[in-house]
C-alpha positions as CSV (number, residue, x, y, z in Angstrom):
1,X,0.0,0.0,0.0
2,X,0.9,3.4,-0.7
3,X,1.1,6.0,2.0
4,X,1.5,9.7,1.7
5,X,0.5,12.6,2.9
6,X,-3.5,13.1,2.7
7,X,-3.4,17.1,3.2
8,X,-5.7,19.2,6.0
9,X,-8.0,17.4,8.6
10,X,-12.0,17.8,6.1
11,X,-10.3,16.7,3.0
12,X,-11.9,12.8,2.9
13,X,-8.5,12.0,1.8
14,X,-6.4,9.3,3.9
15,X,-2.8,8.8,4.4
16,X,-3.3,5.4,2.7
17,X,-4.0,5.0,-0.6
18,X,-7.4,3.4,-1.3
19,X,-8.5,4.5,2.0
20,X,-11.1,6.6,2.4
21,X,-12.2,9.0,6.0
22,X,-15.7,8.8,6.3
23,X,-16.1,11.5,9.6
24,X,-13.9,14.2,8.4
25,X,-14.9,16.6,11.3
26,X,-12.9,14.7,13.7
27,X,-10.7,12.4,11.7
28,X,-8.2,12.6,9.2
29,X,-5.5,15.3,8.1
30,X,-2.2,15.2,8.2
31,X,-1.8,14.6,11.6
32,X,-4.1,11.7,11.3
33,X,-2.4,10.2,8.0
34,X,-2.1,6.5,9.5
35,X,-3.6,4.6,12.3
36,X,-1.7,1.9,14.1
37,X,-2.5,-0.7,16.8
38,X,-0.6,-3.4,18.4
39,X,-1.1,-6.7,17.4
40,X,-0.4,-7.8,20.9
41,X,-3.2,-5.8,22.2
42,X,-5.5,-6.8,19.5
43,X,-4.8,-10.1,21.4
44,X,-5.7,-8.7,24.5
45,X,-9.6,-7.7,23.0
46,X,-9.7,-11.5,21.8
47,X,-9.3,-13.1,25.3
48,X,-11.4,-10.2,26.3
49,X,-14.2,-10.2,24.2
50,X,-14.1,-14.4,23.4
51,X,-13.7,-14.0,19.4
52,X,-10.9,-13.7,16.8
53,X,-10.2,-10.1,16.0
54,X,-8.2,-9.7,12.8
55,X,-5.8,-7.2,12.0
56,X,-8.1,-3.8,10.7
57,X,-10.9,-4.5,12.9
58,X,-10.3,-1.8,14.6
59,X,-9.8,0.7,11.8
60,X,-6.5,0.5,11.8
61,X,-3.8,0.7,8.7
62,X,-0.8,-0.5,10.3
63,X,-1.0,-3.5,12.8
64,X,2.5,-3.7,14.3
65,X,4.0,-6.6,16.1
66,X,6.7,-6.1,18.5
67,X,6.4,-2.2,19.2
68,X,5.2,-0.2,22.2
69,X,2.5,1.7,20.5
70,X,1.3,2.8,24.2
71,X,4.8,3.6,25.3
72,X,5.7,5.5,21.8
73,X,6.7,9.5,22.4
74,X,4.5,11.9,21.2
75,X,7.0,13.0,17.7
76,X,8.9,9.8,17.8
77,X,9.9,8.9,14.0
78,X,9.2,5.0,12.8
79,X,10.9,3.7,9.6
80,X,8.1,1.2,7.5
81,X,9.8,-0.9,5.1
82,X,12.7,0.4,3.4
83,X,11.7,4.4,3.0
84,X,8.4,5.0,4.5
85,X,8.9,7.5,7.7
86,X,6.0,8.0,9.8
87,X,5.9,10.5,13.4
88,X,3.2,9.5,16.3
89,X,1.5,12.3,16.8
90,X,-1.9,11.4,19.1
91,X,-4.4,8.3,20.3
92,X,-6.9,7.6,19.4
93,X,-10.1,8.3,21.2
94,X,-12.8,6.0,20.9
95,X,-16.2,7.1,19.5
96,X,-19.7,5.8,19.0
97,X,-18.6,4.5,15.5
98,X,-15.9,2.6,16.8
99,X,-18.1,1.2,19.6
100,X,-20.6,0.0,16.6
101,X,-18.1,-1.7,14.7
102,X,-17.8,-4.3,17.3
103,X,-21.3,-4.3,18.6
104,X,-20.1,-4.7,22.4
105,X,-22.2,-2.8,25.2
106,X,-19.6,-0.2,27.4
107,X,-17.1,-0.6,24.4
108,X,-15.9,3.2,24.6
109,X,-15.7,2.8,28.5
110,X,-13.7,-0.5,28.4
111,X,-11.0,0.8,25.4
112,X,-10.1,3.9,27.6
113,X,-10.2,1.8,30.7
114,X,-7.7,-0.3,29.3
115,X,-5.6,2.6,28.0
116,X,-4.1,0.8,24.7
117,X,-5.8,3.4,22.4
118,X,-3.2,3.0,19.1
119,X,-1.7,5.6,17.8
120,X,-2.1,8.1,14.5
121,X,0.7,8.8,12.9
122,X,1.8,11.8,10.3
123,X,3.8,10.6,7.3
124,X,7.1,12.4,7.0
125,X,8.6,10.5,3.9
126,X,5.8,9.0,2.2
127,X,6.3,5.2,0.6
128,X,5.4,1.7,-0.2
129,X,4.9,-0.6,2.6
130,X,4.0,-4.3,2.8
131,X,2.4,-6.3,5.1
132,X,5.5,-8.2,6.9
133,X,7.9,-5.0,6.3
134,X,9.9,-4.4,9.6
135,X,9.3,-1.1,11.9
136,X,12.4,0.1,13.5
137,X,12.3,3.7,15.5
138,X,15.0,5.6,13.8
139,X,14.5,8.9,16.4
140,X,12.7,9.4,19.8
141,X,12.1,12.6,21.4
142,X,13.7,13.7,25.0
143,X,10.1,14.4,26.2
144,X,8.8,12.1,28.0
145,X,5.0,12.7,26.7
146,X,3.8,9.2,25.1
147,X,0.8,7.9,23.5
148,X,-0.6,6.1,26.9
149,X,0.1,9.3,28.9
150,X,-1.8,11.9,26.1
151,X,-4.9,9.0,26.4
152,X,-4.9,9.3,29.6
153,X,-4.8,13.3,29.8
154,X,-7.0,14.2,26.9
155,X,-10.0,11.1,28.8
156,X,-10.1,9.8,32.5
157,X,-7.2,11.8,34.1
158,X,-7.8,15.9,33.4
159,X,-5.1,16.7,35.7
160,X,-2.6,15.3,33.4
161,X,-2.9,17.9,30.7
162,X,-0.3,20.3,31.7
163,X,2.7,17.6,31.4
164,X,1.7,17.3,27.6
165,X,3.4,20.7,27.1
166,X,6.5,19.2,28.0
167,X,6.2,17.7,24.4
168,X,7.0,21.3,23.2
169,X,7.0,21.7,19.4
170,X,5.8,17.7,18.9
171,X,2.9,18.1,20.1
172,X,-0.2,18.6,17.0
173,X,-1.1,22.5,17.3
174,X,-4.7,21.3,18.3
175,X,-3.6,19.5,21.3
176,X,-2.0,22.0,22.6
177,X,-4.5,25.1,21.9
178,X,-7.0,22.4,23.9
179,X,-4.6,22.0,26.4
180,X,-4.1,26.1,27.0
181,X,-7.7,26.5,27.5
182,X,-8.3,23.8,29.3
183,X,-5.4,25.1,31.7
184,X,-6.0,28.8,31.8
């Protein structure tokens, strides 16, 4: 699959080719090119929820195997395949559609409970990646803002927010604007 780019958050357009965004208030957009979840919690929902969950099922375009998605800094740079570079940029929060996809009573509730929400990712050198191509970080940030830490600011634990500043200039400008006024 081909990943690039999609442009501004309204477009429709998705940082995977063939891919379409079909809520573009609150999803897409550059800093919402590419979503990716862990294969090892995917694992986690099946023993949870008694059923097979393939890779996707949760809207995601990149199931990785082997990588803290949770633990990931907030600008931290992953290397897809042999030229695709992509930078974690937020979780994801789970919505009503997401909770309708799996048809599971409490599903929003449970997901933030368990605080593995996946990460979306911006593309900074687009490419062609394969399913089986290796993901190596090739640069982490010296913040110590991650995915699990932003989930858990931005849903159950408000007081959190002001130590996502600490993520300075990697942090998406809408983050932090909701952070500031949150704060103020």
């Amino acid at each position: 699959m081909e990943i690039r780019d999609p442009g501004p958050k309204g477009s429709g357009a998705s940082g995977v080719a063939g891919d379409a965004v079909c809520d573009m208030r609150h999803h897409g957009g550059t800093d919402q090119a590419v979503y990716a979840y862990a294969r090892e919690d995917l694992d986690h929902w099946e023993g949870d929820l008694g059923r097979p969950l393939a890779g996707g099922v949760f809207g995601e375009n990149l199931t990785t195997r082997g990588l803290d998605v949770t633990g990931a800094g907030i600008g931290e740079r992953w290397q897809v395949g042999d030229r695709c570079v992509l930078q974690v940029r937020s979780p994801r929060i789970p919505c009503g559609t997401f909770a309708g996809w799996l048809a599971n009573r409490g599903w929003e509730r449970r997901f933030t409970l368990h605080g593995a929400p996946g990460a979306y990712l911006s593309v900074v050198v687009p490419g062609a990646v394969r399913a089986g191509d290796p993901i190596s970080i090739v640069w982490r940030p010296s913040h110590d803002v991650t995915i699990g830490l932003m989930f858990r600011a931005l849903t159950i634990e408000k007081a959190l927010l002001p130590r996502l500043l600490a993520a300075g200039g990697d942090l998406p400008d809408d983050t932090r604007d909701y952070v500031l006024r949150r704060t103020a």
